[in-house]
C-alpha positions as CSV (number, residue, x, y, z in Angstrom):
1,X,135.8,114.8,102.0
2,X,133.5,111.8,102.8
3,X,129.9,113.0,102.1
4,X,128.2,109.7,102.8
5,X,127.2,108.2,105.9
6,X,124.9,105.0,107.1
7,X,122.7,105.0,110.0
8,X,119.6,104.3,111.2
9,X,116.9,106.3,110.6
10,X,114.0,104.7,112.0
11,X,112.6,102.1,113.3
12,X,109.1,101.0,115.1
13,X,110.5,100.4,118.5
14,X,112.9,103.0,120.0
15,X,116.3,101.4,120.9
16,X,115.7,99.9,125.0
17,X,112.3,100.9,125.1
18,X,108.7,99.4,124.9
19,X,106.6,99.8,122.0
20,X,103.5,102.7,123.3
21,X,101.7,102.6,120.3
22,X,100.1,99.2,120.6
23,X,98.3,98.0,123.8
24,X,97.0,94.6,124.7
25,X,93.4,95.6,123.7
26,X,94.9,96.2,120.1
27,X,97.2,93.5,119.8
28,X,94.1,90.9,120.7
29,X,91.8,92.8,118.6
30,X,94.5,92.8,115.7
31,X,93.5,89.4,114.1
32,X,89.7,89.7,113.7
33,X,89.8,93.0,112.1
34,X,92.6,92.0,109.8
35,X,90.4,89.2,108.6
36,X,87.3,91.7,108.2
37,X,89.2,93.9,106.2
38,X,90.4,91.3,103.5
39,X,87.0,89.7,104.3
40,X,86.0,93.1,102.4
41,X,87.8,92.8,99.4
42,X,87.2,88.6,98.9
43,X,83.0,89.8,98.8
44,X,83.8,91.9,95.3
45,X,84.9,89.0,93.4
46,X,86.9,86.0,93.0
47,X,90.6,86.6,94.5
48,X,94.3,86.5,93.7
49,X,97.6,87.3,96.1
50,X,100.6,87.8,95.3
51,X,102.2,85.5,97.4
52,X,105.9,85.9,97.7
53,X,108.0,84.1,100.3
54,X,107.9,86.8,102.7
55,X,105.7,87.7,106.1
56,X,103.5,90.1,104.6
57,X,102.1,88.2,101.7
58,X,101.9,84.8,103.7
59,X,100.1,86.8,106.3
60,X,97.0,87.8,103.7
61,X,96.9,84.4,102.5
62,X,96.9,82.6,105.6
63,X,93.9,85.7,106.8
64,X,92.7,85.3,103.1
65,X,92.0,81.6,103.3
66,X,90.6,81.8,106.6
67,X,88.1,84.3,105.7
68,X,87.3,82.3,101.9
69,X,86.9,78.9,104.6
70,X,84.3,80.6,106.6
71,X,82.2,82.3,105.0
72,X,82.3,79.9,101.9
73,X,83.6,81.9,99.4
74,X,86.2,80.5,96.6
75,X,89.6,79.5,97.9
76,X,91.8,82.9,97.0
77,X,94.1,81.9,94.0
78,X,98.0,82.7,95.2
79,X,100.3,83.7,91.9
80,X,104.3,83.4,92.8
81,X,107.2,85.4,90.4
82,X,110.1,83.4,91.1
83,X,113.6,84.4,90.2
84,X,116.2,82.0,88.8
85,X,119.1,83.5,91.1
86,X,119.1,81.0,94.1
87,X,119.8,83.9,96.1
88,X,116.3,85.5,95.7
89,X,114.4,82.3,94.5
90,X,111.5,81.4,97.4
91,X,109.4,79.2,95.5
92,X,109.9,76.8,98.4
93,X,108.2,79.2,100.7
94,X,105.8,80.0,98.2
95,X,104.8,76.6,97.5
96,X,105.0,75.2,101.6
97,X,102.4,78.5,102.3
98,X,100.1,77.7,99.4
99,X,100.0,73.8,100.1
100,X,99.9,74.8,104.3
101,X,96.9,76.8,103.1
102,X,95.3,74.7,100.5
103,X,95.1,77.4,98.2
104,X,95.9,76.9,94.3
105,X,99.2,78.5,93.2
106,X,100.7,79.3,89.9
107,X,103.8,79.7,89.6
108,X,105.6,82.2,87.3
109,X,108.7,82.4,86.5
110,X,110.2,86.5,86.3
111,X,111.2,85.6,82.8
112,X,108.5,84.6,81.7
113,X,106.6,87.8,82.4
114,X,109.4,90.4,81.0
115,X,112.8,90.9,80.7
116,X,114.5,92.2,83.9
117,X,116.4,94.9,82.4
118,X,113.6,96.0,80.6
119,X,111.6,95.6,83.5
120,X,113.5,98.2,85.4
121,X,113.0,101.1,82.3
122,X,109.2,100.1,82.1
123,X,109.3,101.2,85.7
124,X,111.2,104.3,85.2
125,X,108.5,105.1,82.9
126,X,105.8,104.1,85.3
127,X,107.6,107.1,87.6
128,X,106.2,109.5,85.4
129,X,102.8,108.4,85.4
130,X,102.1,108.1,89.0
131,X,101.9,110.5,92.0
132,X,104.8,109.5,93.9
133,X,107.5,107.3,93.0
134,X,107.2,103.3,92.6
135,X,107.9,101.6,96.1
136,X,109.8,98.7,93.5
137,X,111.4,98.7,90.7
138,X,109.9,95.6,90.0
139,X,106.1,97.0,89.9
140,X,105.9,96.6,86.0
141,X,106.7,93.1,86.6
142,X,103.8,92.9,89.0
143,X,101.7,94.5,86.3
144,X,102.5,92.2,83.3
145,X,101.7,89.2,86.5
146,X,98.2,91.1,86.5
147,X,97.2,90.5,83.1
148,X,98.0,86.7,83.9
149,X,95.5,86.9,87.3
150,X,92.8,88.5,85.2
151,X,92.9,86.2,82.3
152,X,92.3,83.3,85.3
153,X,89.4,85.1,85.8
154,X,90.1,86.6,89.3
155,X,88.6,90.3,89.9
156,X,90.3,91.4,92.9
157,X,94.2,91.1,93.6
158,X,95.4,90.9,97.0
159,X,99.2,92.1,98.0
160,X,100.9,92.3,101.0
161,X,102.8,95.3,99.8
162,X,105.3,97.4,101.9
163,X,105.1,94.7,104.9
164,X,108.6,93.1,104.0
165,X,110.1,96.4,104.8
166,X,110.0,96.5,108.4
């Protein structure tokens, strides 16, 4: 007997039907208050992101860089992992956002910051030390990265975590 099955579980708009949870009102209001809120976190101190090639992370740079412009704070500093499998490398994104932006990157490549099969037991052990289980299995990668961004100096690190899901 065949005990596994795919489908669909959810998804943010239902299937043939308009999205009732945001309004126009929101949708125009969406942009200012997503720069406030990083706004927020670029006053504590000079800022890093962890820009990968994806929507969520160029999104908080692009908002990021924005905010740092007008309000003359410190251009945030992006920091890129990049993989040498062509399949999952995007340090041509990373780079294109980071120059789009004028922002200053560092690149860094995953093997430089730990061993990827080690990488994935760090983050078994992680598991045990936090209240619910790691969104990544890369997340002690991320933290080994961190030690990088604060011996740059930077006191706040931005993410765009969870936003390449949807």
């Amino acid at each position: 007997k065949n005990y596994s099955e795919v489908s669909r579980y959810w998804s943010p708009l239902p299937d043939g039907k308009p999205a009732t949870w945001l309004d126009e009102d929101a949708l125009e209001r969406f942009p200012a208050l997503m720069k406030r809120s990083i706004g927020n976190y670029l006053q504590l101190g000079k800022a890093a992101i962890y820009l990968s090639g994806g929507l969520d992370s160029g999104s908080v740079s692009r908002f990021a860089s924005e905010y740092a412009n007008e309000h003359h704070h410190p251009s945030p500093h992006a920091f890129s992992l990049v993989f040498d499998d062509p399949e999952a490398n995007e340090e041509r994104i990373q780079r294109g956002v980071a120059e789009g932006l004028g922002i200053p990157h560092t690149i860094v490549p995953i093997n430089l910051t730990t061993d990827p099969v080690q990488a994935f037991f760090d983050s078994l052990d992680l598991n045990g030390t936090w209240p619910q289980p790691l969104a990544s299995t890369f997340r002690s990668v991320y933290l080994s990265l961190g030690k990088r961004v604060k011996a740059a100096g930077n006191e706040v690190v931005l993410t765009g975590d969870g936003g390449d899901e949807w």
